[in-house]
Each structure stands twice: as C-alpha cells, then as structure tokens.
N, CA, C and O atoms as a CHARMM CRD file, in Angstrom:
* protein
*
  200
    1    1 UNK  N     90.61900  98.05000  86.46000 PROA 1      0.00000
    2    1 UNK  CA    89.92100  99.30400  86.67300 PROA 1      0.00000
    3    1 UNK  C     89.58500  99.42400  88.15800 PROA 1      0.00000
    4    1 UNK  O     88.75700  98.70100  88.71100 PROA 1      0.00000
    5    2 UNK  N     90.28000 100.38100  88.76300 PROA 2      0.00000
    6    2 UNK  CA    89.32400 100.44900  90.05800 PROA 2      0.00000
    7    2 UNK  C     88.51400 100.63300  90.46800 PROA 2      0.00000
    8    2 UNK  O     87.92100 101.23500  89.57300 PROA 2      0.00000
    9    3 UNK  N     87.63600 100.57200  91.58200 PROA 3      0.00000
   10    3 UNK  CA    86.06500 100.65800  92.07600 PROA 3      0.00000
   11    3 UNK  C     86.53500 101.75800  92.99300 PROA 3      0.00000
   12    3 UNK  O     87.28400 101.76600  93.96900 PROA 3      0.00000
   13    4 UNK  N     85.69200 102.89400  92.21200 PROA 4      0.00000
   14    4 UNK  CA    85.32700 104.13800  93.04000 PROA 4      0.00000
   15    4 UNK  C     84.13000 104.26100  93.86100 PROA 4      0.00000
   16    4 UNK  O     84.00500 105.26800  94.55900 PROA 4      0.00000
   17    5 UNK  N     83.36900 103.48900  93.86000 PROA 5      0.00000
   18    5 UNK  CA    82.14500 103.62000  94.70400 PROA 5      0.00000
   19    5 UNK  C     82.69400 103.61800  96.02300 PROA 5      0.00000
   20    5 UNK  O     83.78400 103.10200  96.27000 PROA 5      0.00000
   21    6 UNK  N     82.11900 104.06500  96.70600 PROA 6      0.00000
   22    6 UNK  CA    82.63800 104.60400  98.14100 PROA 6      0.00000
   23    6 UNK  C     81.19800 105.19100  98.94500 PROA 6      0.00000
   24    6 UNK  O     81.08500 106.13900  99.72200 PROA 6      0.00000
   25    7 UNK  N     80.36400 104.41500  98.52800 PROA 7      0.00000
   26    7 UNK  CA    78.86500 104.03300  99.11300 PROA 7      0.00000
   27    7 UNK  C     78.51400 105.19300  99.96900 PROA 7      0.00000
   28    7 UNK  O     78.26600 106.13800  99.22000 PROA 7      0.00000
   29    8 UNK  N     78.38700 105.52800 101.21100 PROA 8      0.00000
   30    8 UNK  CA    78.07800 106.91700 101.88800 PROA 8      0.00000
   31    8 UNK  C     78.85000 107.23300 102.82900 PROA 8      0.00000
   32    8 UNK  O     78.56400 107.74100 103.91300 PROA 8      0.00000
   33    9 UNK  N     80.65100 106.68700 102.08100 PROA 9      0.00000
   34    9 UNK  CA    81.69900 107.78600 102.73200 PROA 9      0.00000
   35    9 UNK  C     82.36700 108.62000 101.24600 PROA 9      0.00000
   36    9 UNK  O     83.47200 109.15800 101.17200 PROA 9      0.00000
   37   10 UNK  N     81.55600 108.54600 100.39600 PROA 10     0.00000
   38   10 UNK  CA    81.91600 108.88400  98.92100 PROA 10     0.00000
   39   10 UNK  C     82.28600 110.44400  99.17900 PROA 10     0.00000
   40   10 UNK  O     83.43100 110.89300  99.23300 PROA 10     0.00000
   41   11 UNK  N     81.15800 111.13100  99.31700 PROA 11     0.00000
   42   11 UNK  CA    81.23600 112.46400  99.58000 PROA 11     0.00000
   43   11 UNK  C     82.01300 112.60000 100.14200 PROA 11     0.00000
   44   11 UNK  O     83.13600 112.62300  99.63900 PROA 11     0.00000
   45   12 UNK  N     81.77800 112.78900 101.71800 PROA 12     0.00000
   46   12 UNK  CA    83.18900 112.76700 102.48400 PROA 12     0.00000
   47   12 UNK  C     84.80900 113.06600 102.06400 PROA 12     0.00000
   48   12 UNK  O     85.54600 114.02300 102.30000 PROA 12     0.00000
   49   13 UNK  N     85.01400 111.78800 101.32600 PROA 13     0.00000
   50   13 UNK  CA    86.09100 111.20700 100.76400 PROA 13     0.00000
   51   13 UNK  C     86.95400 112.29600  99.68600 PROA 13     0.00000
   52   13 UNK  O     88.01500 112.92000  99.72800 PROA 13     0.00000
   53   14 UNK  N     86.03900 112.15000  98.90100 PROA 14     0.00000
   54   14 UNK  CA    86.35600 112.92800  97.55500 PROA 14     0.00000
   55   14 UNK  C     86.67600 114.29300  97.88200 PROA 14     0.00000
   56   14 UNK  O     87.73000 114.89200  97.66800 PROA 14     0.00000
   57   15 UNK  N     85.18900 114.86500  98.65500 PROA 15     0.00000
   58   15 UNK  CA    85.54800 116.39700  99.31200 PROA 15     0.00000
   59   15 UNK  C     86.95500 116.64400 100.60900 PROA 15     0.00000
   60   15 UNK  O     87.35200 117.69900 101.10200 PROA 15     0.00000
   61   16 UNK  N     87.20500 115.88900 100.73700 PROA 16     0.00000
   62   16 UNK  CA    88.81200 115.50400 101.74600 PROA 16     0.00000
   63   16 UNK  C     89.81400 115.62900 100.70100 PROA 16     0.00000
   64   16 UNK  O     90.64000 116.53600 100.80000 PROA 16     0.00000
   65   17 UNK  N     89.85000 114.75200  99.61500 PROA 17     0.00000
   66   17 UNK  CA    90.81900 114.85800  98.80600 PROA 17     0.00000
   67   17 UNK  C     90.73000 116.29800  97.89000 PROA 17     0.00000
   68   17 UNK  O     91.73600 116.79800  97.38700 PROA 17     0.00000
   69   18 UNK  N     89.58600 116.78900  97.77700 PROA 18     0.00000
   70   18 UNK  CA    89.51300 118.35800  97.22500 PROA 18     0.00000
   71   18 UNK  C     89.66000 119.27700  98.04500 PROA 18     0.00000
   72   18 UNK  O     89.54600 120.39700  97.54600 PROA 18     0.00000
   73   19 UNK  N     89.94200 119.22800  99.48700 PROA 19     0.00000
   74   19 UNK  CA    90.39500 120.39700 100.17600 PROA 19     0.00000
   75   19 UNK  C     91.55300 120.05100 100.24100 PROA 19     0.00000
   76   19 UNK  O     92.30600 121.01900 100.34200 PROA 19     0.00000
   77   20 UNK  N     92.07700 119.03600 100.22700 PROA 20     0.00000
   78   20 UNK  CA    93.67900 118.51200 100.23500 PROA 20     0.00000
   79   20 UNK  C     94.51200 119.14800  98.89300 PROA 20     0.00000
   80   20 UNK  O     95.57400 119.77000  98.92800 PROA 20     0.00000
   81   21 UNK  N     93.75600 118.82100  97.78600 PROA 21     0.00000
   82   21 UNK  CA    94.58900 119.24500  96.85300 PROA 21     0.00000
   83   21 UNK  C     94.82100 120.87900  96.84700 PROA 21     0.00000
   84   21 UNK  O     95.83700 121.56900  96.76000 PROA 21     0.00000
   85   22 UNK  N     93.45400 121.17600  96.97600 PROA 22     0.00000
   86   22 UNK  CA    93.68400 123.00200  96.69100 PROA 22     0.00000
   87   22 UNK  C     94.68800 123.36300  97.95700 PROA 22     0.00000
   88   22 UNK  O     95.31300 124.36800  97.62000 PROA 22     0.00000
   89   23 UNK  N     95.13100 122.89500  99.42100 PROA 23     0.00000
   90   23 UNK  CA    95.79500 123.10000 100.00200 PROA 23     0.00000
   91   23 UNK  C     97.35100 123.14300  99.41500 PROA 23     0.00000
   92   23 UNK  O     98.14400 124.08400  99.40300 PROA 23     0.00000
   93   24 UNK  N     97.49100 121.84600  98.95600 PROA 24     0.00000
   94   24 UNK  CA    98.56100 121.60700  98.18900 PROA 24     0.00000
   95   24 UNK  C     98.91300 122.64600  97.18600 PROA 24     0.00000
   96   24 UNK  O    100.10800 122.80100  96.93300 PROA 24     0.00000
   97   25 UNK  N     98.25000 123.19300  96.73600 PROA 25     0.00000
   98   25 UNK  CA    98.43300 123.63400  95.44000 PROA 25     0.00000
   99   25 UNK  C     98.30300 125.50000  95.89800 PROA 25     0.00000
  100   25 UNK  O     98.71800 126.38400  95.14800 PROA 25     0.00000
  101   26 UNK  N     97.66600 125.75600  97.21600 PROA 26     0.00000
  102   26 UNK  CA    97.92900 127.00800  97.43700 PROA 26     0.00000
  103   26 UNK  C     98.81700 127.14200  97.90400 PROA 26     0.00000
  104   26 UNK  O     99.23000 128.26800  97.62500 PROA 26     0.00000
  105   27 UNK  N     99.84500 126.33700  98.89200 PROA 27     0.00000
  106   27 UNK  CA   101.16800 126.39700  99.31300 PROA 27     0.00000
  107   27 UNK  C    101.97000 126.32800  98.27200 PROA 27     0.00000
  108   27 UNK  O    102.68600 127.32000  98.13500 PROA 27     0.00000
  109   28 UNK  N    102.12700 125.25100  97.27100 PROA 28     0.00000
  110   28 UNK  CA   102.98500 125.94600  95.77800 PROA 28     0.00000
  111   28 UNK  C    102.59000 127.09400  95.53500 PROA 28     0.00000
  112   28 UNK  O    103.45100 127.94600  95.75600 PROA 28     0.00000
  113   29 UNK  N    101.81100 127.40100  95.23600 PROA 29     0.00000
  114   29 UNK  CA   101.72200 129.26400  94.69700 PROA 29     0.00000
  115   29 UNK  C    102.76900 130.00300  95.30200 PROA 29     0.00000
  116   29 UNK  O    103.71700 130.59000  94.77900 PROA 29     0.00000
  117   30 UNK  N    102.26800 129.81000  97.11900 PROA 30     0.00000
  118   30 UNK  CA   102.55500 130.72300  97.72600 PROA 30     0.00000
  119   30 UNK  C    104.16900 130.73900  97.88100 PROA 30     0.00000
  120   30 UNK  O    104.89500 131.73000  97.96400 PROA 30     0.00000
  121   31 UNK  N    104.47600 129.58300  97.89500 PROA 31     0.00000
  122   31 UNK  CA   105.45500 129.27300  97.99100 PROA 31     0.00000
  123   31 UNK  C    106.86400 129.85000  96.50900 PROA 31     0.00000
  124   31 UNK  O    108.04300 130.19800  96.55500 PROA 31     0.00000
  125   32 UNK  N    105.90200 129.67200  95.45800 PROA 32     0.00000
  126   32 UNK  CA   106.61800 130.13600  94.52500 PROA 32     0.00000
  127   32 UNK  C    106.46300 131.53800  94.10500 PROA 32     0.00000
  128   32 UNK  O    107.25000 132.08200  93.33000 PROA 32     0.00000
  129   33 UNK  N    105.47400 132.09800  94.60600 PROA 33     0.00000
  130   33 UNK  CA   105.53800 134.04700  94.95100 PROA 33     0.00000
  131   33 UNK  C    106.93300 134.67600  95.90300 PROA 33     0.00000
  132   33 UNK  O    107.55300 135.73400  96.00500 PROA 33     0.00000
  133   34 UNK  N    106.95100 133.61200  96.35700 PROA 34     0.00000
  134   34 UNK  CA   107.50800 133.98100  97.48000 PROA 34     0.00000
  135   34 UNK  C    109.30400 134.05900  97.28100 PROA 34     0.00000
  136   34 UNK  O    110.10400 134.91200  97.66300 PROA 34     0.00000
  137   35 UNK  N    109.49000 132.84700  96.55800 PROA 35     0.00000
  138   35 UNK  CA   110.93300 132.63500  95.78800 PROA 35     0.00000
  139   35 UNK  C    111.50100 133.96000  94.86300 PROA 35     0.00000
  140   35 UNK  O    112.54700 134.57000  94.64400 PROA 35     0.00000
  141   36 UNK  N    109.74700 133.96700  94.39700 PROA 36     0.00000
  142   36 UNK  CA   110.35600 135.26000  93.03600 PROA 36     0.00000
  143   36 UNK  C    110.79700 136.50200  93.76700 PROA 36     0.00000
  144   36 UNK  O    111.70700 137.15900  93.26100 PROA 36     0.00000
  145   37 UNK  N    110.15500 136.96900  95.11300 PROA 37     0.00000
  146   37 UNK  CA   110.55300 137.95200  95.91600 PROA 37     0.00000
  147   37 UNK  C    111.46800 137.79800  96.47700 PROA 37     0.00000
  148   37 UNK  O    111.72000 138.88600  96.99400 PROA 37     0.00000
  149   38 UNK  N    112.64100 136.68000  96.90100 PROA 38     0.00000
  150   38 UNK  CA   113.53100 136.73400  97.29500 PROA 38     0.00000
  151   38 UNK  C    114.35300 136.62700  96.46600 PROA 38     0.00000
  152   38 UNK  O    115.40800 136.29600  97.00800 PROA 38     0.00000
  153   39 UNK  N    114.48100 136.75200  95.17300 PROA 39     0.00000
  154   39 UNK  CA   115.15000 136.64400  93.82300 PROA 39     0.00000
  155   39 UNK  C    115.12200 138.45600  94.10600 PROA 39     0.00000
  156   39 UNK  O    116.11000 139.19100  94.12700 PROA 39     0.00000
  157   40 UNK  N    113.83600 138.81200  94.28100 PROA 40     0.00000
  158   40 UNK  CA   114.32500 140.24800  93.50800 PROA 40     0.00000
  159   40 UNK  C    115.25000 140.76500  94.56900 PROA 40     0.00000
  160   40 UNK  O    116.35300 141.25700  94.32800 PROA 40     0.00000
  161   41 UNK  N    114.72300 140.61900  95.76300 PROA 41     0.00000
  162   41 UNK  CA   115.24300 141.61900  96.92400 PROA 41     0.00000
  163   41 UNK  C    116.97600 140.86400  97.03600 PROA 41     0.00000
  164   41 UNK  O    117.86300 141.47200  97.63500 PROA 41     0.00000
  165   42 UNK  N    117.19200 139.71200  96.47300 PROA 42     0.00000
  166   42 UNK  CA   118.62500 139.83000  96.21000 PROA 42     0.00000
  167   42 UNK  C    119.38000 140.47600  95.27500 PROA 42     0.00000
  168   42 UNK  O    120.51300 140.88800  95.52200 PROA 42     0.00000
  169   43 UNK  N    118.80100 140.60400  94.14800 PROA 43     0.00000
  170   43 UNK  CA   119.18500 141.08100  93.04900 PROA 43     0.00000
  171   43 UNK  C    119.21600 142.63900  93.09000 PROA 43     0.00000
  172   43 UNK  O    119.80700 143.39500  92.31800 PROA 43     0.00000
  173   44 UNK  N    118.17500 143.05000  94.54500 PROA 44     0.00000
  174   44 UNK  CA   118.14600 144.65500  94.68100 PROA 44     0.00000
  175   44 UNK  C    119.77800 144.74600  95.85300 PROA 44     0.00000
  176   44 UNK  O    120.75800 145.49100  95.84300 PROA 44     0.00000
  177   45 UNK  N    119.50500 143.99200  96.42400 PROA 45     0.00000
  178   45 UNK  CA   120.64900 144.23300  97.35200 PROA 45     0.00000
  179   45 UNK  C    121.49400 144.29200  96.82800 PROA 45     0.00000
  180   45 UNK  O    122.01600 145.39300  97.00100 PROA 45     0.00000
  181   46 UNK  N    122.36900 143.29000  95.78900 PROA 46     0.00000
  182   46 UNK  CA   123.38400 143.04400  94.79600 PROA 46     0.00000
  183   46 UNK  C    123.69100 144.11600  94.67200 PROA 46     0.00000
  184   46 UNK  O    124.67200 144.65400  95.18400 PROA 46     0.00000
  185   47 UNK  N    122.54900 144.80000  93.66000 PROA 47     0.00000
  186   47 UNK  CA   122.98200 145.72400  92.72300 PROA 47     0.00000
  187   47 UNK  C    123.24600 147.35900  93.89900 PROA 47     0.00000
  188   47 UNK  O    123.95900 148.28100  93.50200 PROA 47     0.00000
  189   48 UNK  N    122.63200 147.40000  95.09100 PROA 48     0.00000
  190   48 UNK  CA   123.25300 148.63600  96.15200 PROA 48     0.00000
  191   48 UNK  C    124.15100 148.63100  96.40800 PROA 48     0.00000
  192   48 UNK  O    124.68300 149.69500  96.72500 PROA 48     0.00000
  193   49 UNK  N    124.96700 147.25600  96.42800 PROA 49     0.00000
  194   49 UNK  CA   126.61900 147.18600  97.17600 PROA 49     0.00000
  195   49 UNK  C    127.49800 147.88200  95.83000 PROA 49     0.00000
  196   49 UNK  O    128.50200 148.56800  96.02500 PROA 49     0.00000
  197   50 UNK  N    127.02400 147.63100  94.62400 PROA 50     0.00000
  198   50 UNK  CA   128.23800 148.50500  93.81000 PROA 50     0.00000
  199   50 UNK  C    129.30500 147.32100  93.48100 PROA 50     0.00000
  200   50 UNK  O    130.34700 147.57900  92.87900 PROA 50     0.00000
C-alpha cells in the first residue's frame, strides 16, 4: 500500500496534480471538438466538388 502522507507539501502536491489533470483533459476535449470539425468541413468540401 502506498504512503500518501505528504506532510505540508500534501496540498501543494495533490492541487499540482489537479490542475495537471483538468489540463490534460481540457486539451482532449479540445482537441477532439476540433477533429469532429475537420471531419465535417471535409465532408462539406467533398460533397461541393461533385
């Protein structure tokens, strides 16, 4: 079992790894908004050429 105590760099620590993750995890979003829009705007172009 590991030892999470992390005495009075605990806070710190934890709140580092919670701005880290939501970073992480807002660049996937954004990142995958972003895919779906270049899906469409190909699929729009596609379909103008005829």
């Amino acid at each position: 079992m590991p030892d999470l105590d992390m005495s009075p760099y605990g806070l710190f620590v934890w709140s580092a790894w919670g701005v880290s993750a939501a970073a992480l995890a807002a660049l996937s979003v954004r990142a995958l908004l972003a895919a779906r829009r270049w899906k469409r705007e190909l699929a729009r172009l596609e379909a103008s050429e005829g």
